[in-house]
N, C-alpha and C positions, 0 to 999 in steps of 0.2 A: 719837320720836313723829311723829306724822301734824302736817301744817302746821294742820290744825283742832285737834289737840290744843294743839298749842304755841303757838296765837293763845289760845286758853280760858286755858292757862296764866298768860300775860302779861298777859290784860285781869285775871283774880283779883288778879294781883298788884299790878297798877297799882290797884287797887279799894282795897287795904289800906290802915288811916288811916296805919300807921307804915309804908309801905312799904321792905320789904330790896333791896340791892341785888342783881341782875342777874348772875349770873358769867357768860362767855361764855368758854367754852377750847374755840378754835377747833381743827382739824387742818390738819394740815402738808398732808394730803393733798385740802383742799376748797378749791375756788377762793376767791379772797376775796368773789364778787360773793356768794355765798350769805350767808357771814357777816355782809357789808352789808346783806343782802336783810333779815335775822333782828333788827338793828339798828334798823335802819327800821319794820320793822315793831314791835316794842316798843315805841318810839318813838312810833310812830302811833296805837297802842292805852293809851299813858299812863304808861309808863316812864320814871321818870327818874333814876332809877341805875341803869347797866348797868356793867360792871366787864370789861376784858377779861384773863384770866388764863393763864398756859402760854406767856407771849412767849418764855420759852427756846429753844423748838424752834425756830423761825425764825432766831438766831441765827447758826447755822453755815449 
């Protein structure tokens, strides 16, 4: 999605009274600042379960 898509995204979901948690499965192949970037920004928009899932691949 476009970064307007996936701000709208996150503020809906920070809106929800039961708000779900957040998955984040980052790739091997994206700098981590993006991932932070996407963090933060959730974050800033009212997110407060974010979840980060797929740590395997960094492993090796």
């Amino acid at each position: 999605p476009t970064r307007a898509e996936l701000q709208a995204k996150l503020y809906r979901t920070a809106q929800l009274p039961d708000q779900p948690e957040v998955h984040l499965r980052p790739n091997k192949l994206v700098t981590y600042k993006y991932v932070a970037m996407v963090m933060a920004e959730a974050q800033r928009l009212g997110v407060t379960k974010i979840g980060i899932v797929g740590n395997e691949q960094f492993m090796n």
